[in-house]
C-alpha positions as CSV (number, residue, x, y, z in Angstrom):
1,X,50.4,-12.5,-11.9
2,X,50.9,-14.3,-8.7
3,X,52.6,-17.3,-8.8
4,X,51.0,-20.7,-7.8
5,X,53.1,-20.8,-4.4
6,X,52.2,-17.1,-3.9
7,X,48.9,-17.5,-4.1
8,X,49.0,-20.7,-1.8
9,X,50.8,-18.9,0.8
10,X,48.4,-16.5,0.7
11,X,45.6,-18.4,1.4
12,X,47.0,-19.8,3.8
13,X,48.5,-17.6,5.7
14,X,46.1,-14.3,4.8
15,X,48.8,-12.1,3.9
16,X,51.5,-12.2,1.4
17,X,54.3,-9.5,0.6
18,X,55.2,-8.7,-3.1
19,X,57.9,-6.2,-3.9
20,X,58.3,-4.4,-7.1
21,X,54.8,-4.6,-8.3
22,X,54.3,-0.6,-8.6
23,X,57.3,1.0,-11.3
24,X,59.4,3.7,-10.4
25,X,57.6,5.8,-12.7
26,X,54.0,5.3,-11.4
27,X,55.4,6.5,-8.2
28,X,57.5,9.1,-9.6
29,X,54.0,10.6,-11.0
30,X,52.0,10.2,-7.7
31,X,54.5,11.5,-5.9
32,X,54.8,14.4,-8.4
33,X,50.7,14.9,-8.0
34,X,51.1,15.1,-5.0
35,X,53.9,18.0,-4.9
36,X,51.7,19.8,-7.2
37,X,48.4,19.7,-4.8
38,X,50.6,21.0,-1.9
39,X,52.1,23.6,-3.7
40,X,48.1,24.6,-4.5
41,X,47.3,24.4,-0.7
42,X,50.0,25.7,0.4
43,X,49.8,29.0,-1.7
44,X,45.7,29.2,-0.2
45,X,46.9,28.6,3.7
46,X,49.1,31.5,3.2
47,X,46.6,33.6,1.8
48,X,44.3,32.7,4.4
49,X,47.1,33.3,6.8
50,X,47.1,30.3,8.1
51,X,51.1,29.2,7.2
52,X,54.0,32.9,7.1
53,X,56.7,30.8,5.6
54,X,57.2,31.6,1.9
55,X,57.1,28.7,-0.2
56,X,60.6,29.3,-2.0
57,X,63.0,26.4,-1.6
58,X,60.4,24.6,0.4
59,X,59.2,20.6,-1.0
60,X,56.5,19.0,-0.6
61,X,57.5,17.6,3.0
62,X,59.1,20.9,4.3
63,X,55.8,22.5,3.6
64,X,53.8,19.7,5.2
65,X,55.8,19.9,8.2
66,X,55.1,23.9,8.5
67,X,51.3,23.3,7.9
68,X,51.6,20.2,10.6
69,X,53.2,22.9,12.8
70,X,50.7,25.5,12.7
71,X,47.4,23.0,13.3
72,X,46.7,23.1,10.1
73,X,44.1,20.6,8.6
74,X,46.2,19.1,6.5
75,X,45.4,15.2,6.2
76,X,42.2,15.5,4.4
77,X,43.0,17.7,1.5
78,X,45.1,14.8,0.4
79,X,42.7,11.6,0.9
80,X,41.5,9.8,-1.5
81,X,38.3,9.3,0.3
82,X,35.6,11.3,2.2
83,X,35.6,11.4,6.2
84,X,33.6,9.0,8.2
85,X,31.4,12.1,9.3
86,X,31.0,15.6,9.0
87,X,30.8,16.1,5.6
88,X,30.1,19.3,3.8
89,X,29.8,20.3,-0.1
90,X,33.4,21.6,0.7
91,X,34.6,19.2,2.1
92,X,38.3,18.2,0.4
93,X,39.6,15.4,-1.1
94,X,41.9,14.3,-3.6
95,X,41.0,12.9,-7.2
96,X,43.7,12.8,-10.0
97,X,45.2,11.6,-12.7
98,X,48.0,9.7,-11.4
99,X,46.5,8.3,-8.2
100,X,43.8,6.5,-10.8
101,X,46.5,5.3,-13.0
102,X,48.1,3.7,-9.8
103,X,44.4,2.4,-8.9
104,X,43.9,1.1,-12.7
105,X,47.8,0.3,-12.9
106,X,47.7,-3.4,-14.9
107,X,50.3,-5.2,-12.4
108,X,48.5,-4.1,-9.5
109,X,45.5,-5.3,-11.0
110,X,47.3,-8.8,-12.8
111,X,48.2,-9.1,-8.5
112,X,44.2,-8.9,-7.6
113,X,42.7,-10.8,-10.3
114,X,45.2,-14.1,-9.1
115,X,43.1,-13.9,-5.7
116,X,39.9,-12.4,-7.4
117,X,40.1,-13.5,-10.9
118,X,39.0,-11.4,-13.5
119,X,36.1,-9.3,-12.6
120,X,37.6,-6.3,-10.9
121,X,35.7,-3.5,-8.7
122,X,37.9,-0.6,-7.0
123,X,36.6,-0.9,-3.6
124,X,35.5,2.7,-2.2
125,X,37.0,1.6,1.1
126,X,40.6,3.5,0.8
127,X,42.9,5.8,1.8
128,X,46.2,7.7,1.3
129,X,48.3,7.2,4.5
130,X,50.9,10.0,5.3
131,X,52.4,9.3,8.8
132,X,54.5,11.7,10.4
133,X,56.8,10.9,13.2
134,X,54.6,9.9,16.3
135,X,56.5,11.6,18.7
136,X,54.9,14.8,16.4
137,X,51.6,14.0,16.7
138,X,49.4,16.1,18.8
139,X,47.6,14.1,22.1
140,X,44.4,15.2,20.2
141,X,44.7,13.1,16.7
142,X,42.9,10.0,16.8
143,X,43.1,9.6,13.2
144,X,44.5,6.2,12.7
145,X,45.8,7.8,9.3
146,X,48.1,9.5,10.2
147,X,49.3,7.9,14.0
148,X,49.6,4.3,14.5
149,X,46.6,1.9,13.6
150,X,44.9,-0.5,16.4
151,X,44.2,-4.2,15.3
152,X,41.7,-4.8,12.9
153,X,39.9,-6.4,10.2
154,X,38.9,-5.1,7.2
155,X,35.6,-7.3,7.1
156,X,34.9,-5.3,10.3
157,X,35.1,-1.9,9.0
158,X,32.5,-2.6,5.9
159,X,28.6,-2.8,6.2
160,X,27.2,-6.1,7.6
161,X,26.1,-6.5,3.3
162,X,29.2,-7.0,2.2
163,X,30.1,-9.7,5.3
164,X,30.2,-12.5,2.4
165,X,31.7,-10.1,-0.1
166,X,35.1,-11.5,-1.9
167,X,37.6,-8.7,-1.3
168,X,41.2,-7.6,-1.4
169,X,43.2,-5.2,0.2
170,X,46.4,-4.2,-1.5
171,X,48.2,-2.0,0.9
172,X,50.9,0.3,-1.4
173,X,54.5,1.4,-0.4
174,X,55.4,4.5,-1.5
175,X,58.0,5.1,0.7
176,X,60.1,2.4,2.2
177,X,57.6,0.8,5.1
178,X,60.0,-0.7,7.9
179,X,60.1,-2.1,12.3
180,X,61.2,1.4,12.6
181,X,58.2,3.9,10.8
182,X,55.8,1.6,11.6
183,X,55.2,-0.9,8.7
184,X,52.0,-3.6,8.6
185,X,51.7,-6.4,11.3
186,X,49.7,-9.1,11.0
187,X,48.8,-12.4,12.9
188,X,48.7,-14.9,10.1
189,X,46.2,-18.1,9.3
190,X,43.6,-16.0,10.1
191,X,40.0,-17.9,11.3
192,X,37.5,-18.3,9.6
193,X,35.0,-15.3,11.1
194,X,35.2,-11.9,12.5
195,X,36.1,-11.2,15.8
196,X,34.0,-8.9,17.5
197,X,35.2,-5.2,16.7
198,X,35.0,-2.1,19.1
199,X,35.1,1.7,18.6
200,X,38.6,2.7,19.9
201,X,41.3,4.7,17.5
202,X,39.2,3.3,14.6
203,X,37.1,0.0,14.4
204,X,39.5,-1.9,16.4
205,X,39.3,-5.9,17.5
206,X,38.0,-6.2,21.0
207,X,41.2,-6.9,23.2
208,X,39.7,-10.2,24.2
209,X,40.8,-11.6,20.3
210,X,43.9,-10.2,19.7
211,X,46.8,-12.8,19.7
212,X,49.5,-10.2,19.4
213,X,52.1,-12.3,20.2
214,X,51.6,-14.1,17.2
215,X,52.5,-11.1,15.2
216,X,55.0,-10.7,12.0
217,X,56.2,-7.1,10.7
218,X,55.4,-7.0,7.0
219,X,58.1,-4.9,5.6
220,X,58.3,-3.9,1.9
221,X,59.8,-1.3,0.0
222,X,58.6,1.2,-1.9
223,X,56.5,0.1,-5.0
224,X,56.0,-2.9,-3.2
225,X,52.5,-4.3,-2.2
226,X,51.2,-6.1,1.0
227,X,48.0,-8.1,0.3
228,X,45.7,-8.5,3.1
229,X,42.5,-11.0,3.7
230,X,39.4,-9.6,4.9
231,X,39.8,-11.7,8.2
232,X,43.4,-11.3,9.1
233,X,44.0,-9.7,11.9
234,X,46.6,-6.5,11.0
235,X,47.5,-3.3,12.7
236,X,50.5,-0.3,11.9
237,X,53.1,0.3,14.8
238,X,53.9,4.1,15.6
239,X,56.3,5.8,13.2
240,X,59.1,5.8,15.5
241,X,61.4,7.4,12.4
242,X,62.6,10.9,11.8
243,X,61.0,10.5,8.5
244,X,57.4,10.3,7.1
245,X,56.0,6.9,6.0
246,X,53.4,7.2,3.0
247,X,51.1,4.2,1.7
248,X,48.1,3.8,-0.3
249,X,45.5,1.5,1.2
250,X,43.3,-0.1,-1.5
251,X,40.7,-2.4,-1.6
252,X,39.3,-4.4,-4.9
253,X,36.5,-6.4,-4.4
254,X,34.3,-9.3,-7.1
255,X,32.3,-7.3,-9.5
256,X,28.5,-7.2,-8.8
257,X,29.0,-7.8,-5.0
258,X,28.4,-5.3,-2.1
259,X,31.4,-3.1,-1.5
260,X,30.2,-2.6,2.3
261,X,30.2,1.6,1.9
262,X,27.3,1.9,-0.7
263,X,27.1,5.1,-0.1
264,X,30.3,5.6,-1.5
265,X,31.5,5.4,-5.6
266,X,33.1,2.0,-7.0
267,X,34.0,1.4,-10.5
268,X,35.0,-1.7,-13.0
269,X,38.7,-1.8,-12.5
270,X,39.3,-4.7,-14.4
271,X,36.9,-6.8,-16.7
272,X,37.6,-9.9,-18.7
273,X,34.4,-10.5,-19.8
274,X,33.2,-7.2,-20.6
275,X,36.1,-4.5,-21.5
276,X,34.3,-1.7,-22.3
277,X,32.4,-1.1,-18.8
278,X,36.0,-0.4,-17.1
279,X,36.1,3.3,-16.1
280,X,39.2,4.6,-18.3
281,X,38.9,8.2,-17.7
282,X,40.0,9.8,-13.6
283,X,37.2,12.9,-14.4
284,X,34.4,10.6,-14.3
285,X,35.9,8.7,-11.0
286,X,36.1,12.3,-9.7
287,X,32.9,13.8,-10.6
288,X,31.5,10.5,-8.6
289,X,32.8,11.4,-5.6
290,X,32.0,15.0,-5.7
291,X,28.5,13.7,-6.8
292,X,28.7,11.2,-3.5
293,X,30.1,14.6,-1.1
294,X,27.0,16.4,-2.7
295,X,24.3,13.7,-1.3
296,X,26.3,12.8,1.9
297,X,26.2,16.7,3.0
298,X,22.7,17.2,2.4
299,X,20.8,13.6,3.4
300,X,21.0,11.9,7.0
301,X,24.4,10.7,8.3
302,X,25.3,7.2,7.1
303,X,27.3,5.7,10.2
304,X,30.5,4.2,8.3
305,X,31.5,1.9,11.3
306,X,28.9,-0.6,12.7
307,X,30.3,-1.2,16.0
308,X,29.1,0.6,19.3
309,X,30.5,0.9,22.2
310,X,28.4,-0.9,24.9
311,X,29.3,-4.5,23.4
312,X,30.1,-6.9,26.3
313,X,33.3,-6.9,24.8
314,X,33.7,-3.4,24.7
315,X,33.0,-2.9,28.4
């Protein structure tokens, strides 16, 4: 749990920094997941002929950097979430065991409940966050997963339902996030509304709002968490390393209140008052979403964003 001074400073400032929440062995399994799905699509672009390097004596970054090299579409395979648009009954995504124990994982939770308290919903609203060197990103990707992240908040990137929603983003270091690969920034004491947003990268603060000068780098190491408010203002610097920077960004929200992504599966996290509705078992948080990627490919588009671009303060 949060300490009484951490979670003042939190509230006050809408943002607060906590290292070792996340144990070397819940990383050590993600990470290890993760290996294990790129050795899987790895082994398919080959066959597809997509990738000619043989896998032997390649890891899991060597092969990403081949697939990165050859245009392959390599970001969403490994989301933890389905694409703002565009979805098909094929469409990829990644649902196992260890991610859901990191999403379940009791001191991430003990973290949320001191802002939350003790009625836990995992927020649909999340992503995994591999970013490669920016000088290596193509002109083309706009994908503010995987290049650097325009100002924001996370209030503004839900549905208007979920406006008065009580929710938590708990940002996850699984590498080491630093000035240098493009760590969090935020501009703290955040106000008391949204600013209006614009379609830009992503959902993006109208330039108008941003105070930018007012902005502190929120380093952590790996296993470390960075705890956002819905207001705060927060963006992610290029990754000006020679290295990749890899984060989880999670959201938990009050039980019983709109997520602001209906469309898209939450499940009881955490639950003092009532145990045995907490989702214990990562098939049944899996089979939602392939249940949710079923619907989403065969119904009307559900526009994820609600922001459009002829606002006066988008002109």
């Amino acid at each position: 749990m949060l300490t009484s001074a951490q979670i003042d400073r939190f509230r006050r400032e809408g943002y607060l920094v906590v290292e070792d929440v996340v144990g070397a062995a819940t990383l050590d399994r993600v990470r290890a997941e993760y290996a294990d799905l790129m050795d899987q699509l790895y082994d398919g672009w080959r066959k597809t002929g997509q990738v000619s390097d043989p896998p032997e004596g390649l890891d899991f970054w060597s092969k990403l950097d081949r697939a990165r090299s050859a245009g392959v579409e390599w970001f969403q395979p490994l989301d933890i979430s389905l694409p703002h648009e565009d979805i098909s009954e094929e469409t990829p995504f990644h649902f196992g065991p260890a991610v859901f124990e990191m999403l379940t994982n009791p001191r991430i939770l003990d973290v949320a409940e001191s802002v939350l308290g003790g009625e836990l919903t995992s927020n649909p609203i999340q992503h995994v966050r591999i970013k490669p060197p920016q000088r290596e990103v193509p002109d083309c990707e706009v994908r503010a997963h995987i290049g650097a992240t325009d100002w924001h908040q996370d209030r503004g990137v839900g549905h208007v339902e979920a406006d008065d929603t009580d929710i938590l983003t708990v940002w996850i270091a699984i590498t080491d996030a630093t000035v240098e690969n493009g760590c969090l920034q935020v501009i703290p004491n955040p106000p008391d509304a949204m600013y209006p947003h614009c379609p830009k990268t992503q959902t993006a603060i109208a330039d108008a709002f941003v105070q930018a000068d007012r902005a502190v780098h929120a380093e952590v190491p790996a296993g470390g968490v960075v705890l956002v408010h819905p207001l705060t203002p927060h963006c992610a610097g290029p990754n000006e390393s020679d290295g990749y920077r890899w984060s989880f960004d999670v959201r938990y929200n009050v039980t019983g209140q709109p997520t602001g992504r209906a469309h898209f599966p939450d499940f009881v996290a955490r639950s003092r008052a009532h145990p045995e509705t907490e989702l214990r078992d990562w098939r049944l948080w899996r089979d939602k979403w392939e249940a949710a990627r079923t619907i989403a490919a065969n119904s009307p588009h559900i526009p994820q964003h609600r922001w459009q671009s002829d606002s006066p303060h988008c002109a």
